[in-house]
NUNU-866426 format. One record per residue (C-alpha): x, y, z; residue in one letter. Coordinates in Angstrom, 3 decimals, decimal comma, padded with zeros to 6 digits. Each point is the difference from the previous one (the first is absolute). Example, Ala and Ser with C-alpha at 12.3 -4.5 7.8 and 13.67 -1.06 7.14 Angstrom:
REM residues 2
R        X        Y        Z resn
R  012,300 -004,500  007,800    a
R  001,370  003,440 -000,660    s
REM end
This chain:
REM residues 365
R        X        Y        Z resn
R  024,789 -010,963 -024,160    x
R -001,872  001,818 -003,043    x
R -003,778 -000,288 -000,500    x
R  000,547 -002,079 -002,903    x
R  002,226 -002,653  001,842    x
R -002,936 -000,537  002,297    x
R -002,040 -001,537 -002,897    x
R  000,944 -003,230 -001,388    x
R -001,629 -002,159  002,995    x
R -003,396  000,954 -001,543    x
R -001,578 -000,334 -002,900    x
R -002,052  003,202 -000,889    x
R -000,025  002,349 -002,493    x
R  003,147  002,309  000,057    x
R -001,720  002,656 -002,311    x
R -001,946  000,431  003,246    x
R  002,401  001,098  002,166    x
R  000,327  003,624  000,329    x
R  002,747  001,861  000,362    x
R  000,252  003,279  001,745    x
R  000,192  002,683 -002,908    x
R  000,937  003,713  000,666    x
R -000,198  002,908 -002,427    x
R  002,331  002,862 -000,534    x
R -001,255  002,874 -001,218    x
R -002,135 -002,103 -002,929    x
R  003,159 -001,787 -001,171    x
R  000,374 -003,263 -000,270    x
R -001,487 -002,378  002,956    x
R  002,789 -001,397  001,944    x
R -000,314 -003,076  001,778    x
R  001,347 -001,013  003,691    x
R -000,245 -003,798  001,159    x
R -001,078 -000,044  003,445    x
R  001,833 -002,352  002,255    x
R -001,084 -001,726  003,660    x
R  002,386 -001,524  002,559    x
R -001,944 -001,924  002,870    x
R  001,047 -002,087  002,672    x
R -001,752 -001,111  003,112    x
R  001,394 -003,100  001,981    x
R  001,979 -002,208 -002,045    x
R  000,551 -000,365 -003,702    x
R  002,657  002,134 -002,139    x
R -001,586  003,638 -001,610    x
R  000,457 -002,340 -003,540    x
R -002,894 -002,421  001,710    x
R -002,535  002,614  001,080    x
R  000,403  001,789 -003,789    x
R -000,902 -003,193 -001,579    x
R -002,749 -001,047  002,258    x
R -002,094  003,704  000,821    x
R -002,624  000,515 -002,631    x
R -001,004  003,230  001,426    x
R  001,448  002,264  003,109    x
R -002,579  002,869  001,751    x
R  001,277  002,456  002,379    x
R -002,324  002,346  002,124    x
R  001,471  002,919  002,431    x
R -001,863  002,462  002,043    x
R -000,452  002,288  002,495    x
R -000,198 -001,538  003,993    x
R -001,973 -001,083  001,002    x
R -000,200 -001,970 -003,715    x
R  001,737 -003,572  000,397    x
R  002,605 -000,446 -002,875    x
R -000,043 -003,056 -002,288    x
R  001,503 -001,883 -002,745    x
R -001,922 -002,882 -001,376    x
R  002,211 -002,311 -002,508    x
R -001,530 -002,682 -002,610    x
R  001,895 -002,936 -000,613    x
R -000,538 -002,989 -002,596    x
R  000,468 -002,805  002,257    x
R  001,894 -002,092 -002,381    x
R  003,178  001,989  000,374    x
R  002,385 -000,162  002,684    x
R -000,580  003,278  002,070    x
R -001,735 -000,232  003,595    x
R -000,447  002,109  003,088    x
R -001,181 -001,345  003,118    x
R -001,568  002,299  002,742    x
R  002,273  002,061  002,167    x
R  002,892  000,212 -002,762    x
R  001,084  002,777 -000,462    x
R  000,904  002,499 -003,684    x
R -000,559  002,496 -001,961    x
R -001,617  001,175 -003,677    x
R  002,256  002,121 -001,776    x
R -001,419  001,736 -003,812    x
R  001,720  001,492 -002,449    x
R  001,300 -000,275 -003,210    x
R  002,638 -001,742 -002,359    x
R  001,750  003,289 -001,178    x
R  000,289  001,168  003,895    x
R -000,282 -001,018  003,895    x
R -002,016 -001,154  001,425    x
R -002,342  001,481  003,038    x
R -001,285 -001,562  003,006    x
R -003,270  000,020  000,547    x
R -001,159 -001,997  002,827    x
R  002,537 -002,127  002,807    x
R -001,874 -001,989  002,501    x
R -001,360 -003,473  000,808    x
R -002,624 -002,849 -001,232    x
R -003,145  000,130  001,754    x
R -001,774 -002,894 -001,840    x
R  000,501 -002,296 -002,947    x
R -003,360 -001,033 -002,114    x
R  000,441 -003,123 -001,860    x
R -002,476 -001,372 -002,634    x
R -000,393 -002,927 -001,805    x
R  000,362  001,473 -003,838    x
R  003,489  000,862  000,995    x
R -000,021  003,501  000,865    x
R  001,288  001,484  002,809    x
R -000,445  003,362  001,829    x
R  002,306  001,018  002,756    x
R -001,121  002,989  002,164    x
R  002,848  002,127  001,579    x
R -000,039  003,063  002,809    x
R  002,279  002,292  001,655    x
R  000,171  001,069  003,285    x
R -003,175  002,007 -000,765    x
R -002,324 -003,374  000,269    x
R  001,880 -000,668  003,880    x
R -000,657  003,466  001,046    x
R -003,562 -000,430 -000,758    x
R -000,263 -003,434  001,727    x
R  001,818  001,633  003,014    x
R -002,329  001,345  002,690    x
R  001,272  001,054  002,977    x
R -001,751  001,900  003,310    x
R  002,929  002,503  000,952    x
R  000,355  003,685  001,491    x
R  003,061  002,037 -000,771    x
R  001,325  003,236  002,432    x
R  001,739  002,490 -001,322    x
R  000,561 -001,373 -003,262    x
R  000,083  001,449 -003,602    x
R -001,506 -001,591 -002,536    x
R  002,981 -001,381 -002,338    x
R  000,857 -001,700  003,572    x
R -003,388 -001,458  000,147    x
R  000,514 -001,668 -003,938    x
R  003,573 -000,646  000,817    x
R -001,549 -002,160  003,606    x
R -002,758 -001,440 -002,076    x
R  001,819 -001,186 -003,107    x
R  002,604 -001,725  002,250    x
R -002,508 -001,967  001,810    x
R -001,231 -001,075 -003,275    x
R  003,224 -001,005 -001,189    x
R  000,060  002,492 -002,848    x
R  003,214  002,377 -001,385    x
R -000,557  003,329  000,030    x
R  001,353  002,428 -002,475    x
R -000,344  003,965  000,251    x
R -002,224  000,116  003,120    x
R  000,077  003,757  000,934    x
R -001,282  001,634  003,829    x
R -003,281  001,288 -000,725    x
R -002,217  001,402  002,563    x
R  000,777 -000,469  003,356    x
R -002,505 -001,197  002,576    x
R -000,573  000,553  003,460    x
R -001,544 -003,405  000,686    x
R -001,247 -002,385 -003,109    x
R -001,982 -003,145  000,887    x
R -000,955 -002,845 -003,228    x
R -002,255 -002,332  000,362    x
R -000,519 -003,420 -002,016    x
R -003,222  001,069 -001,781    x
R  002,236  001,072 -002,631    x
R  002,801 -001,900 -001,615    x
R  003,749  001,501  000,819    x
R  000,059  001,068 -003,945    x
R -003,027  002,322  000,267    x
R  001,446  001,285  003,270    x
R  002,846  001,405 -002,156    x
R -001,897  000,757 -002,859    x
R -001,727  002,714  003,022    x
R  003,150  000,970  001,323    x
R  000,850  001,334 -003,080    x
R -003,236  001,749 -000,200    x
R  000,754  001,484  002,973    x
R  003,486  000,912 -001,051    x
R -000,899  001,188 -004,055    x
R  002,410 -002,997 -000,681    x
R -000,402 -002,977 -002,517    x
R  000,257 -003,494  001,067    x
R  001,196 -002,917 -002,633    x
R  002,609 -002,774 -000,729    x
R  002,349  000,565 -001,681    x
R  000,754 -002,862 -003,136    x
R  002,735 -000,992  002,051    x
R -002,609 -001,104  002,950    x
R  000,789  002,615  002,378    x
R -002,859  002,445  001,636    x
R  000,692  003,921 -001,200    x
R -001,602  002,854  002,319    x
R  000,751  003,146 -001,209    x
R -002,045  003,521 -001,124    x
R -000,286  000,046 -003,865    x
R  002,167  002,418 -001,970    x
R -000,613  000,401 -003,590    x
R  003,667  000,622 -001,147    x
R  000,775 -001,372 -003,140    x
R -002,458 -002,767 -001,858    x
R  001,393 -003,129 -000,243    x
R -000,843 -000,458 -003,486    x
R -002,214  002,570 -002,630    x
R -002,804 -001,885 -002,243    x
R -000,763  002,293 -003,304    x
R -003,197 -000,459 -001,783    x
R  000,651 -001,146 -003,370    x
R  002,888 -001,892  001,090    x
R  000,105 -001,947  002,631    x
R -004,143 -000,159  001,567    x
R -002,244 -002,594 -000,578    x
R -002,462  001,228  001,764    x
R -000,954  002,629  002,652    x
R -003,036  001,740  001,702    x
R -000,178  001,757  002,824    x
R -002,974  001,746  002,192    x
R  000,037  003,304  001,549    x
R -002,676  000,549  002,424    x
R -000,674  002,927  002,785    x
R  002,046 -000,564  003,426    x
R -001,895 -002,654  002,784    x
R  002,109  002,473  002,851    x
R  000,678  003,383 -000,455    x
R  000,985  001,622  003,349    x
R  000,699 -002,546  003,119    x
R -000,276  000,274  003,205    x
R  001,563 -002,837  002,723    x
R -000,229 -000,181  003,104    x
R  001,515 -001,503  002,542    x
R -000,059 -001,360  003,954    x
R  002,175  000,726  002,871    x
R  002,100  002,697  001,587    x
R  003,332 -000,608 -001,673    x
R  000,430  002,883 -002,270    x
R -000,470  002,520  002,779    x
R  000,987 -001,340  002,958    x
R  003,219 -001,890 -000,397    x
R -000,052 -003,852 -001,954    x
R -001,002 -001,824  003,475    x
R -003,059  001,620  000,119    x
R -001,238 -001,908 -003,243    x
R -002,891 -002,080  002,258    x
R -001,004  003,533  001,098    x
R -004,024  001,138 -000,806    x
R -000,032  003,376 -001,387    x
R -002,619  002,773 -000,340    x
R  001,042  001,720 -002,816    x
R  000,994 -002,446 -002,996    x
R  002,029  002,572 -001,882    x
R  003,214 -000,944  001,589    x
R -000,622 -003,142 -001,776    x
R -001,788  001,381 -003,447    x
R  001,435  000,546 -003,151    x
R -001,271  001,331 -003,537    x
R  001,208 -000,207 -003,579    x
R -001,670  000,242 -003,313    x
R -002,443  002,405 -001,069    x
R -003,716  000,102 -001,362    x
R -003,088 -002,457 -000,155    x
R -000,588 -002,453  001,254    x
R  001,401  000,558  003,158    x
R  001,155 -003,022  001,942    x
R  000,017 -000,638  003,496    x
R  002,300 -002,690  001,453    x
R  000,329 -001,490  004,015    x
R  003,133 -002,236  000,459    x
R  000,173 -000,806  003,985    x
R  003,825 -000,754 -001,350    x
R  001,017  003,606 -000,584    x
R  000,781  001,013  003,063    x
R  002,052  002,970 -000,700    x
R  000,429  003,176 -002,107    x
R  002,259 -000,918 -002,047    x
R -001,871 -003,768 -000,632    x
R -003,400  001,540 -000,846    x
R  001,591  002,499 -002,400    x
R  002,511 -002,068 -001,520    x
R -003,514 -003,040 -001,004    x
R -001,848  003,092 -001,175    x
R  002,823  001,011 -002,292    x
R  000,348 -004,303 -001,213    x
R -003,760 -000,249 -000,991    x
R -000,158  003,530 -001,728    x
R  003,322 -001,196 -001,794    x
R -001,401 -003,118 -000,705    x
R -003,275  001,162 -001,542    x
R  001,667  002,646 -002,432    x
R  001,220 -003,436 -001,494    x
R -002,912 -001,513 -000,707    x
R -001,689  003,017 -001,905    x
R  001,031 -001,832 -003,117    x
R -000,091 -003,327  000,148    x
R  000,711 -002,676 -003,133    x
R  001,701 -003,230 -002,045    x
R  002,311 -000,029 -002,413    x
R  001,609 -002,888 -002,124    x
R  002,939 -000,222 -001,184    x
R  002,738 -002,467 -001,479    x
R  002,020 -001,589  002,721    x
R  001,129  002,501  002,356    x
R  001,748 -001,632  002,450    x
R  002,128  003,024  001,625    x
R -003,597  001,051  001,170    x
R -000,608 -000,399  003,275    x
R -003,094  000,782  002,907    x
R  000,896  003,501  001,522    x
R  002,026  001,340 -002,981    x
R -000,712  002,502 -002,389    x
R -000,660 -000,183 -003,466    x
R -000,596  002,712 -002,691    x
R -002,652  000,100 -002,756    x
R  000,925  001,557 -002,955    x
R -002,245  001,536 -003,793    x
R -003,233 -001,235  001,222    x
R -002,862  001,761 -001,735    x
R -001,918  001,163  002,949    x
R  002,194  001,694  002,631    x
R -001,170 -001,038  003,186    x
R  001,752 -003,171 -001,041    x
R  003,589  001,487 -000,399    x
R  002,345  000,170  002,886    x
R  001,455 -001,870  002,999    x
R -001,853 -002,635  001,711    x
R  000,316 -002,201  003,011    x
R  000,087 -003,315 -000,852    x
R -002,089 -001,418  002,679    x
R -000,588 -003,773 -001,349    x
R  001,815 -001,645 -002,638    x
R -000,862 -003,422 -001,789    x
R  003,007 -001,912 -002,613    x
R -001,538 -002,381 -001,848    x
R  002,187 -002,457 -001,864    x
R -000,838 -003,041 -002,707    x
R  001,057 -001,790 -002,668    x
R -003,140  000,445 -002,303    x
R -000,921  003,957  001,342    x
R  003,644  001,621  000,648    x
R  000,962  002,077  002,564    x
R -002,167  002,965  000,606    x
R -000,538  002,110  003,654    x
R -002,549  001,872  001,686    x
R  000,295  002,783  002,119    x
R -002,303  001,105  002,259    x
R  000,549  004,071  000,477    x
R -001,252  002,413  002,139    x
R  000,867  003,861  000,095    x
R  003,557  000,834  001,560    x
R -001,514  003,490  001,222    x
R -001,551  001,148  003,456    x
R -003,721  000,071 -000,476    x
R -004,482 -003,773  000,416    x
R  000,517 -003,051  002,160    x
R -001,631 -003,598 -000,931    x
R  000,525 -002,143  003,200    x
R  002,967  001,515  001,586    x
R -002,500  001,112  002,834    x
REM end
């Protein structure tokens, strides 16, 4: 279904509408229609096109929930009811389309001029309902996720070991989702859903950028800030006997914490962090190693807006390309991401970046 097609139910000004235009090279502008297919519950993809005035999709980082919210004139035939499940797939007419978010209605908000807004969330909104009071033995962390996700009835996708632990206890002053969102910490992992709906916990590795934005062409807008580093060198440490005197003595008081210590990162300020969890070499060394990895990516931190990029997703990589200044040139983690989709505004994204190097921190502490 084209962008145009979705237009005769209303009455508004089609000189309005904007099209997504991109520029080669200071040649002619050449234009791509965007194009939406939406279904949750019942009611064909033909339905949902003709009844969603506007479609906006938000992504993030765990322990971020993940969200689609979906306008609807009420006078067309298009409904979702809560618990049904589907998915929001963008794109455009002269491609495929992309998936950007699968999961279920949460609520449905009716009103009386005829609009309707239907709220959907993955499996990111049960893990943060889920809170559980649960102790693990001799358990890595990708068998923690993989333990937690299951009892939250959520599918997991790459889900890689991470640290191992001696003993690890949770407790339900924290939801399940933040739980992971530490374990990765812990592990210098990234935790997010996938647009299919299922939970990814793997390290970051830059590789290849997903897509590469050029200024001039293709960037509607994009600032960034650079500031000095929160961390520079970090210091954990730990509790128990594990590290140096076999993994049953993990309950063990010890003298001497640097069996359990470990140290990455260099210069001021100087951090010093006590996790009763790390209860082993290898634990405290491998969280000290996460949060100095973590805070090189946050040394440059910014937004940038672009047509419709659908192929861009939380925890990929994307280049920026011919910006003036150039601290803003280079690959970037993509660390939120938010599609926005209308009749009357177009199809435009924002992405959310953060540095895909190894040096400050924000709240990963």
């Amino acid at each position: 279904m084209s962008w145009k097609e979705l237009l005769p139910p209303y009455e508004w000004d089609v000189s309005a509408v904007v099209d997504v235009p991109f520029f080669d090279n200071g040649q002619a502008t050449a234009v791509r229609r965007p194009v939406l297919e939406i279904v949750f519950g019942g009611g064909s993809a033909d339905d949902w096109g003709l009844s969603v005035v506007s479609v906006a999709v938000q992504a993030g980082l765990a322990p971020s929930v993940d969200v689609v919210e979906v306008y609807l004139d009420g006078s067309q035939a298009a409904a979702g009811a809560v618990g049904d499940a589907g998915s929001v797939s963008l794109g455009y007419e002269d491609g495929s389309t992309e998936m950007t978010l699968s999961g279920q209605v949460e609520d449905v908000r009716y009103s009386v001029q005829g609009e309707t807004r239907i709220t959907a969330t993955n499996g990111s909104a049960s893990l943060s309902k889920l809170r559980v009071n649960q102790s693990y033995e001799q358990q890595n962390a990708g068998d923690i996720v993989n333990d937690l996700a299951s009892k939250a009835g959520v599918d997991a996708d790459t889900v890689e070991d991470g640290t191992a632990f001696p003993f690890y206890a949770l407790d339900d002053r924290g939801s399940v989702y933040r739980h992971v969102a530490t374990l990765a910490r812990k592990s210098g992992y990234l935790a997010h859903f996938t647009p299919e709906g299922k939970l990814s916990f793997a390290p970051f590795t830059a590789g290849q950028a997903v897509q590469t934005f050029t200024y001039g062409e293709d960037i509607l807008s994009l600032h960034a800030t650079e500031a000095p580093p929160v961390v520079g060198a970090v210091t954990t440490v730990g509790e128990g006997a594990a590290g140096s005197q076999g993994q049953e003595a993990w309950s063990w008081l010890v003298k001497d914490p640097s069996s359990v210590s470990g140290s990455a990162g260099s210069g001021d300020p100087e951090r010093l962090v006590r996790d009763a969890s790390l209860r082993s070499a290898e634990a405290a060394q491998g969280a000290a190693d996460g949060i100095a990895g973590a805070a090189g990516r946050t040394g440059l931190i910014g937004e940038l807006l672009v047509p419709g990029a659908p192929a861009v997703v939380v925890g990929s990589a994307v280049e920026i390309a011919d910006a003036p200044q150039d601290a803003l040139n280079g690959l970037f983690l993509v660390r939120q991401v938010r599609h926005r989709f209308s009749k009357r505004g177009g199809f435009t994204t924002s992405i959310y970046f953060g540095s895909a190097g190894d040096s400050g921190l924000g709240d990963l502490l």
